[in-house]
Each structure stands twice: as C-alpha cells, then as structure tokens.
C-alpha positions as CSV (number, residue, x, y, z in Angstrom):
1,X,-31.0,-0.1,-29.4
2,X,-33.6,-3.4,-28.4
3,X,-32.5,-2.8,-24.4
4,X,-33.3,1.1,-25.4
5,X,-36.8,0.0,-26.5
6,X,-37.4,-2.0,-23.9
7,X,-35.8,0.0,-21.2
8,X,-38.2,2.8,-22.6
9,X,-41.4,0.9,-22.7
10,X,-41.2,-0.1,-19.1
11,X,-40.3,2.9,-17.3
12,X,-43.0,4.8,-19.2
13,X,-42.7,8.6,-21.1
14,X,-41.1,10.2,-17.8
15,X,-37.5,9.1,-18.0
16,X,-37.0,9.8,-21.9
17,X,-34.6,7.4,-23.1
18,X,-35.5,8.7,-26.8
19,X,-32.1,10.1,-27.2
20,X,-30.0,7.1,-26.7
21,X,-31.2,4.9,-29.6
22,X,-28.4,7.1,-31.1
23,X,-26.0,4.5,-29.3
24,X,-26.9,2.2,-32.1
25,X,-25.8,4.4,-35.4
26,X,-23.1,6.1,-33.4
27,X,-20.8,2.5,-32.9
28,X,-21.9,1.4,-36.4
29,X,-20.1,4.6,-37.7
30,X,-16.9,3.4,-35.6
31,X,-17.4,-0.3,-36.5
32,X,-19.1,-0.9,-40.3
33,X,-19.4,0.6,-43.4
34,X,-21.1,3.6,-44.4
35,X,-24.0,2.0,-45.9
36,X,-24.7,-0.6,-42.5
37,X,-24.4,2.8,-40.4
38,X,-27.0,4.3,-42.8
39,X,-29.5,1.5,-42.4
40,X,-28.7,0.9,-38.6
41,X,-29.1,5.0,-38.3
42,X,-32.9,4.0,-40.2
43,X,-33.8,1.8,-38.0
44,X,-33.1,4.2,-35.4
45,X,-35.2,6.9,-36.5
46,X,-37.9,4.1,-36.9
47,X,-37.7,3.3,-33.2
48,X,-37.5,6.7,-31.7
49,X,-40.3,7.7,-33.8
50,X,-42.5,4.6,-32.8
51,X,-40.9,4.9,-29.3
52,X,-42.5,8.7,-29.8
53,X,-45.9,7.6,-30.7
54,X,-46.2,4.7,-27.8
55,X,-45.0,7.6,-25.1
56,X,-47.3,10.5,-26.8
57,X,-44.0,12.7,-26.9
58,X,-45.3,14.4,-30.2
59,X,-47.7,16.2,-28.4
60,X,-44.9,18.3,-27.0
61,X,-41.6,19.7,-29.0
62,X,-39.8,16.7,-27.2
63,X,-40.5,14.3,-29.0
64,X,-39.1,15.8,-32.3
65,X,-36.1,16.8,-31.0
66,X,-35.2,13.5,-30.3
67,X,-35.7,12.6,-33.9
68,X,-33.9,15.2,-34.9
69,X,-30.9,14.2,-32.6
70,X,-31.0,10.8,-33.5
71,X,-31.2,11.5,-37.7
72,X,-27.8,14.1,-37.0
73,X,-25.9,11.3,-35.5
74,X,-27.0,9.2,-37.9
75,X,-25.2,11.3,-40.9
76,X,-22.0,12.1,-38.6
77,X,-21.9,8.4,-38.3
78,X,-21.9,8.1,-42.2
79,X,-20.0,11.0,-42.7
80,X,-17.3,9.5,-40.1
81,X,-17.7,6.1,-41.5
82,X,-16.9,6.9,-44.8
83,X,-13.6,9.0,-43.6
84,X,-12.2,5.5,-41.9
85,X,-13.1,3.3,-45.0
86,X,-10.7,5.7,-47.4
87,X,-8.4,5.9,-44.1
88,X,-8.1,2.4,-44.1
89,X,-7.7,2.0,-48.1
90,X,-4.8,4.3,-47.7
91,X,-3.3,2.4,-45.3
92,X,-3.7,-0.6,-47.1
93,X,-2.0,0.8,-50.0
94,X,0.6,2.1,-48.1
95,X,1.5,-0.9,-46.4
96,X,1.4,-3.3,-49.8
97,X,3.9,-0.7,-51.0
98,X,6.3,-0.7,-47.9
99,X,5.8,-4.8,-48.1
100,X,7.2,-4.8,-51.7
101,X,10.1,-2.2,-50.8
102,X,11.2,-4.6,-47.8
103,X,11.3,-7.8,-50.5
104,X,13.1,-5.8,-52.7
105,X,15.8,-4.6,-49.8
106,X,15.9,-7.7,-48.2
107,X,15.8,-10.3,-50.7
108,X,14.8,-14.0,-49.6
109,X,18.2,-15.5,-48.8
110,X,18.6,-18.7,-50.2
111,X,18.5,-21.8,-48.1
112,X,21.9,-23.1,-49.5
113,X,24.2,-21.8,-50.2
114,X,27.8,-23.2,-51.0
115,X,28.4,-25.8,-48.5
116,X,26.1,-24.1,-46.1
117,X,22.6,-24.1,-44.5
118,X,21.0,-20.7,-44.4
119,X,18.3,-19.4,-41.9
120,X,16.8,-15.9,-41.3
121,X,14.7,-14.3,-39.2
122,X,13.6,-10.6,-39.6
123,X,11.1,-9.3,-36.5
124,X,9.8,-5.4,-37.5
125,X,9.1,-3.0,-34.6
126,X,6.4,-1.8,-36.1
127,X,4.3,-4.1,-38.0
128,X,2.4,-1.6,-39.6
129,X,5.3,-0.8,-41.8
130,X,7.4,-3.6,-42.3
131,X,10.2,-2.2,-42.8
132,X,13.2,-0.8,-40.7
133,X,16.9,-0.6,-41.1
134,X,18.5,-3.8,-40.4
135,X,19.9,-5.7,-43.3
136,X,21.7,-8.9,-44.4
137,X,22.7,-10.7,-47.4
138,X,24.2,-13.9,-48.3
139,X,26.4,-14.5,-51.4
140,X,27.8,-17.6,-52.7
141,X,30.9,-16.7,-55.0
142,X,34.0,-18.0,-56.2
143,X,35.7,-17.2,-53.1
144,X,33.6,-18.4,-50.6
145,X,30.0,-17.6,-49.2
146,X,30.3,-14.1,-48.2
147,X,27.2,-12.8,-45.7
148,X,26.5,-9.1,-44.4
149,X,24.5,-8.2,-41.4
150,X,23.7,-4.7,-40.6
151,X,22.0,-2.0,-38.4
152,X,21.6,1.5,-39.5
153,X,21.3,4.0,-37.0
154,X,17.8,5.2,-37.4
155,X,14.3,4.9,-38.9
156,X,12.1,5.7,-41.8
157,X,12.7,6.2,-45.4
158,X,16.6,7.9,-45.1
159,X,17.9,4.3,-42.9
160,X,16.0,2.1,-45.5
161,X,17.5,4.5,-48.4
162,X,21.1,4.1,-46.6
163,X,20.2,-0.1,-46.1
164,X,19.6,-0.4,-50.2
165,X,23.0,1.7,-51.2
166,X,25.2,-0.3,-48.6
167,X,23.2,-4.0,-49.7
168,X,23.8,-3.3,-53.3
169,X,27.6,-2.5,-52.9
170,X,28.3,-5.7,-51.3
171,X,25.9,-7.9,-53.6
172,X,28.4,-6.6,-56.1
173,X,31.4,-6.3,-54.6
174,X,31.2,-9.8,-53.0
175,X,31.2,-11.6,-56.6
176,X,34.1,-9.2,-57.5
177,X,36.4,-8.6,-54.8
178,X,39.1,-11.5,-54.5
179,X,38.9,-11.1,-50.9
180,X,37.1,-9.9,-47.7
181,X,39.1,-6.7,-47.0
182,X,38.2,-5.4,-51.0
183,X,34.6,-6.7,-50.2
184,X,34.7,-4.1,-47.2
185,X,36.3,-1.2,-48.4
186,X,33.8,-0.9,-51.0
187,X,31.4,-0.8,-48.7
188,X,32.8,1.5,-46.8
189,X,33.3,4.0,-50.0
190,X,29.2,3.6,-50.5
191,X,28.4,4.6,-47.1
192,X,30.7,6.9,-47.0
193,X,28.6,8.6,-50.1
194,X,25.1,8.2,-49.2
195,X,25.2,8.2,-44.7
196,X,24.8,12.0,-43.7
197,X,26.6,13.0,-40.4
198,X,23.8,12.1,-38.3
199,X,23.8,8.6,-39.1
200,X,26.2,5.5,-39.3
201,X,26.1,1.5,-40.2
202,X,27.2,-0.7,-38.2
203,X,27.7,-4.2,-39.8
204,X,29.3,-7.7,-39.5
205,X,31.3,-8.9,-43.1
206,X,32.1,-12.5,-43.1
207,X,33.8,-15.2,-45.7
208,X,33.3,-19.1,-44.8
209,X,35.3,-21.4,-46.9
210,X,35.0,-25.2,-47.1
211,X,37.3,-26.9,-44.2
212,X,38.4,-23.3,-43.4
213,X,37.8,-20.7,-40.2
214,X,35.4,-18.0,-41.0
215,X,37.2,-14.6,-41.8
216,X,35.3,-12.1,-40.1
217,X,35.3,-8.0,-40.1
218,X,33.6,-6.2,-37.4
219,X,32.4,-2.7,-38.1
220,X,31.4,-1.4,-34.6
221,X,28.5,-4.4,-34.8
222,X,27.3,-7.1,-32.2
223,X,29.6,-9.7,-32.1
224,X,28.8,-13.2,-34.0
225,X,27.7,-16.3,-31.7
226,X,30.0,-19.0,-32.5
227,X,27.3,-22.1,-30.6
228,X,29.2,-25.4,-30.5
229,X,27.6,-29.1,-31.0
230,X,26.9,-29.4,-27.1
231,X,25.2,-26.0,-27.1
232,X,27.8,-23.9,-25.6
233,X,28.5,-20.4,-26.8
234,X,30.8,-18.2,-27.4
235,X,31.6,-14.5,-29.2
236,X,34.6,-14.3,-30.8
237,X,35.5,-10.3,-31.0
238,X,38.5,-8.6,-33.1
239,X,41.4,-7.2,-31.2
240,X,40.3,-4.0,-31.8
241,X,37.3,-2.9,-33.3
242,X,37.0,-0.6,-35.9
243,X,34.4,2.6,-36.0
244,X,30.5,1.8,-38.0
245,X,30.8,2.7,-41.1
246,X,29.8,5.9,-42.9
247,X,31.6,8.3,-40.1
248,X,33.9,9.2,-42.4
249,X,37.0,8.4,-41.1
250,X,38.4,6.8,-44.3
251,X,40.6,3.4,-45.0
252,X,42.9,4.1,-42.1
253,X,40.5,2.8,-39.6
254,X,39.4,-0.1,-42.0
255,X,38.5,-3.1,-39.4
256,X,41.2,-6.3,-39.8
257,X,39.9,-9.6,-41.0
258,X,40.3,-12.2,-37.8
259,X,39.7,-15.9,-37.9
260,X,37.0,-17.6,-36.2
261,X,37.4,-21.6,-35.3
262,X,34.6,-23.7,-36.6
263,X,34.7,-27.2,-35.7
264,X,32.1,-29.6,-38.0
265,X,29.6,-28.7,-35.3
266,X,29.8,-25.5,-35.2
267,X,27.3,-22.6,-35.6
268,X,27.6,-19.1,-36.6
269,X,24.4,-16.8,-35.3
270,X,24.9,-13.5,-36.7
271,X,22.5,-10.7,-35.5
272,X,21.5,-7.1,-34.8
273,X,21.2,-5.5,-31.4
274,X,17.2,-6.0,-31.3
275,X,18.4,-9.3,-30.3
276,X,20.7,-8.3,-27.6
277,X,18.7,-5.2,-26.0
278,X,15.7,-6.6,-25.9
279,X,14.5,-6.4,-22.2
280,X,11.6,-8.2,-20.2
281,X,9.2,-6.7,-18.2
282,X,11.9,-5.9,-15.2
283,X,14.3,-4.6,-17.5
284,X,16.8,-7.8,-17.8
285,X,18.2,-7.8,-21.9
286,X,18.0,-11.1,-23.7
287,X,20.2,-13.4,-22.3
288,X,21.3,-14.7,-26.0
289,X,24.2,-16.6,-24.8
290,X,22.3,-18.7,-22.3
291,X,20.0,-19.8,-25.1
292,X,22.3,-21.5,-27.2
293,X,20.8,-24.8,-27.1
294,X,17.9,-23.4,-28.8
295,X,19.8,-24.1,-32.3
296,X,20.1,-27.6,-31.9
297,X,17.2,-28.5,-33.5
298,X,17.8,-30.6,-36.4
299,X,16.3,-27.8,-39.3
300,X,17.6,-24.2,-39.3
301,X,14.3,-22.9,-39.8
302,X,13.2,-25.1,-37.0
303,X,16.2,-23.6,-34.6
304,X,16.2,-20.3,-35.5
305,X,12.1,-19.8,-35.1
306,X,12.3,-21.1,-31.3
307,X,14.7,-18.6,-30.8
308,X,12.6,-15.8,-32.5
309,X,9.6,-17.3,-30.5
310,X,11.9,-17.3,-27.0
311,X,12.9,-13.7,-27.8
312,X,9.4,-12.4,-28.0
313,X,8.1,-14.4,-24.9
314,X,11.2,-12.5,-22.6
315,X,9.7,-8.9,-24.2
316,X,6.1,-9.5,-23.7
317,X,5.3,-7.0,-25.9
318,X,6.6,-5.5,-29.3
319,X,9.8,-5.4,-29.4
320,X,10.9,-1.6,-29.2
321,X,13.8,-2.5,-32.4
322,X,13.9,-4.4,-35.4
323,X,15.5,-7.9,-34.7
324,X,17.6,-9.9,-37.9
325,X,19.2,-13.1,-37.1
326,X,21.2,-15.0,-39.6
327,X,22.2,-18.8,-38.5
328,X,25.0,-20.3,-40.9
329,X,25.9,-24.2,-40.3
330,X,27.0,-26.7,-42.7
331,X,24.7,-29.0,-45.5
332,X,25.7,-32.1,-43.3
333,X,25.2,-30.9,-39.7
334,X,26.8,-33.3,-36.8
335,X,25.2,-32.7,-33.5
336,X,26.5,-33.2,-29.7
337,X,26.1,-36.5,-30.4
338,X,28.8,-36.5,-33.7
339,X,25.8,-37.7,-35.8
340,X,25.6,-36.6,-39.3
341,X,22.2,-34.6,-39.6
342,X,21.7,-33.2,-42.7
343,X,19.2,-30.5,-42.4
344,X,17.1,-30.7,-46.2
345,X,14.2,-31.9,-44.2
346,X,12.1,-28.7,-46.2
347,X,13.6,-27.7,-49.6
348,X,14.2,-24.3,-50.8
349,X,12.7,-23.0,-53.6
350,X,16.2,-22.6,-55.3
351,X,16.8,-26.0,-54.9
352,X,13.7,-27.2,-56.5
C-alpha cells in the first residue's frame, strides 16, 4: 500500500493507481485475522480517499468508485478471513483428536522389556493426520517377549479400525497363549471378523527368549533384518510363507513358527514396507540392507533415528507410505568389537 501511495503521488492523477491499495486488505484476508484485515482494509480506504483528494479524482465519478472498490474488498477480505480462522480451528481439533487415537492405537512401547532393549520409529505419510495403518506392539510375558508388526492394506478410519481389533487380540492373547502359534491363531480369528474382502493384514509375530533363537511367524510381511555385531545383514525368511491375514482362508494356511539365530550381537529390525519401497528421486527403493551399520550406535534410539533420518534423505520428499521400525537387541549389547555396551544411556519412563 506505501509503494501504492508513492507510486501514485509521482506519476500524477493520469495513471490511477487508486484501485490497487486493495493489494493491502486483499493479502491481510489470506494472511491475518479478521480484525487486522479490518483495520489494514481502514487504512486503505484512508489512503485512496486522501490519494482521491491530492489527485482531484472527486470531481469526476472516479474517484468514488475506487473507494467503493477498495471498501468491497475490504469486507470479502474479512468475510474470507474469518472462513480460514474457523477452517483452521477445525483442523486443529481434528488433528488433536486423530493425535490421541494414534496414542491410544499405538501405545508407547516400553524401552525394556524382558532382557531386551526396545526402539521404535513411526514416520506418517501424511502429517496432517497422524495416523495410518501400520502397527506394532511389544509384550513382555511369562513366555517370552512377544512383538507384532503390521501393515494393513489401506487408509483412513476402516485400516485404523482393522489396526485396533488385530493390536488388541494379540495384547491379550500374548499374556495368555503358552505359545507363538496360539498367539497367532487368535489373531487370525480377529481379523478374520473385522477385515472386509477388500482388505488384508500383513504382519510379523515374533517370541525372543533369554539364550534362545527368536521364533518367528510370517504372515505375507517384509521379512525381519537379522544385523550382526560387524554390521552385516541378513533376512531370514520361512520356507514357505503363509497368505496376510484376514483373507479368510482359515487355520489350514496358518504360517509355521521358524527359528532365527541370534548371536549376543545380534539385532532384530522389524519393519513395514514404507521402509522397503521407499524410492529416491530416480526411482531406486531403500537399500535397507546396505545400511546396516547404521544400528551400531551404542543407544537404540540413537541407531534407529539415523536410520529414520537416512530413510527420509534417499526420498527427498514425504514419504508416499507410512514407515514403522522396531529394533530389538539385548540390555547388555556387545558390539564388533565383543565389548559389553549396555545401552541405558537415557532411561525410560517405566524404568523410572
């Protein structure tokens, strides 16, 4: 509005640059409240109207209707002004409530858990909701620590619907079951209940024991990264996989429990395919295995957020999927160089 003035005093009446003091109340409406684009709309009409005076424009019909052009987009700037503020409130709201929904799916997984060392990373598509369809869960019973990672097939409030019924039969069924194939089945009975035919699960089950290989069932899923103390890696898959759950092809084509070697070094990555199928800007996918060594770092948090961080640096951009990781090592981690390294360097709440 100023360079209007001053564009308007010096090139004299004959242009008519009246009109464009608009400008100012016109981005105020896209930009501030109603009330600044009220004011800033005045203090428009006060400069076309002294901008009127200096040029003698009232002398002709000119000179009004520039007043009267400025003054009506001054109150479609309120008008429009006042339509984003109660936009945005809604928005607001709407994203506090899917922000309490997603801590109420997806718990915070403790950071101990049994003899083991817990991190997890969850990256949404779409940060304006915060929430998606991946899940995970990590349960210490009598048995063992049990863990659950999953992807269901879709978006919006019928995968999240799905991720609650399938998360809440194995938070229960994993202090019950005496062992990983009951844990599973049901699952699989849940799913089978509440996935419609146009939708599936699939999902990684696994039971780590003290001094024991982890017993692992595959439903259809991205196979676990097994990353060894030197930083090698490796994915251990079933001899034949079994279909994602909720297709509704019963017990018969149940998945088989199949051990997977972990030496004292050892880590297990377990993750969804947002990891996996994440592509750069040429199209390459996330070369996961090749960035192994990013998990040496002496705390899982640590380890697990350069890998989150390295993951979003190969996309460039949002990722187009949701992303869950879930890194499982033992209290008293020995690295490449056989060093005990116990990783408590940040306590969890649970431990305090």
């Amino acid at each position: 509005m100023a360079v209007v003035v001053v564009a308007d005093v010096a090139a004299g009446p004959s242009v008519g640059l009246l009109p464009m003091t608009a400008l100012g109340p016109a981005f105020a409406g896209l930009a501030s409240g109603w009330r600044r684009s009220a004011f800033v709309g005045l203090l428009a009409v006060v400069a076309c109207c002294a901008l009127g005076i200096y040029d003698g424009l009232f002398e002709e019909k000119r000179g009004f209707t520039a007043i009267a052009s400025v003054a009506g987009v001054t109150v479609a700037a309120v008008v429009a002004a006042m339509a984003r503020q109660r936009r945005e409130a809604e928005l607001a709201s709407v994203r506090s409530i899917a922000e309490v929904a997603q801590r109420v799916l997806l718990r915070p997984v403790p950071r101990s858990a049994g003899h083991l060392r817990v991190a997890v990373s969850y990256t949404s598509a779409v940060a304006e909701a915060r929430i998606g369809g991946d899940l995970y869960e990590v349960v210490a019973s009598p048995a063992g620590v049990r863990v659950i990672i999953g992807d269901v097939q879709g978006k919006g409030l019928a995968a999240v619907e799905i991720a609650a019924a399938v998360l809440g039969a194995f938070r229960e069924a994993a202090y019950d079951e005496p062992d990983l194939p009951g844990v599973g089945e049901r699952v699989r009975r849940t799913a089978e209940r509440v996935v419609d035919e146009e939708k599936f699960v699939t999902a990684v089950i696994a039971e780590m024991r003290p001094g024991a290989a982890a017993s692992v069932m595959n439903y259809g899923h991205p196979a676990p990264m097994v990353v060894s103390a030197d930083g090698g890696a490796s994915f251990p898959e079933p001899a034949q996989y079994a279909v994602p759950l909720g297709l509704g092809t019963g017990s018969d084509d149940a998945p088989v429990p199949f051990e997977v070697p972990m030496a004292p070094g050892d880590q297990l990555l377990l993750y969804t395919d947002g990891v996996t199928e994440t592509r750069d800007e040429s199209g390459g996918f996330y070369p996961l295995g090749n960035k192994a060594h990013l998990l040496l770092a002496v705390d899982a948090d640590d380890a697990l957020e350069a890998l989150r961080a390295d993951l979003v640096r190969h996309a460039g951009r949002p990722l187009h999927d949701d992303a869950a990781m879930l890194l499982l090592r033992h209290r008293e981690w020995k690295g490449a160089d056989g060093l005990a390294r116990p990783d408590a360097a940040r306590p969890a709440a649970s431990d305090i």
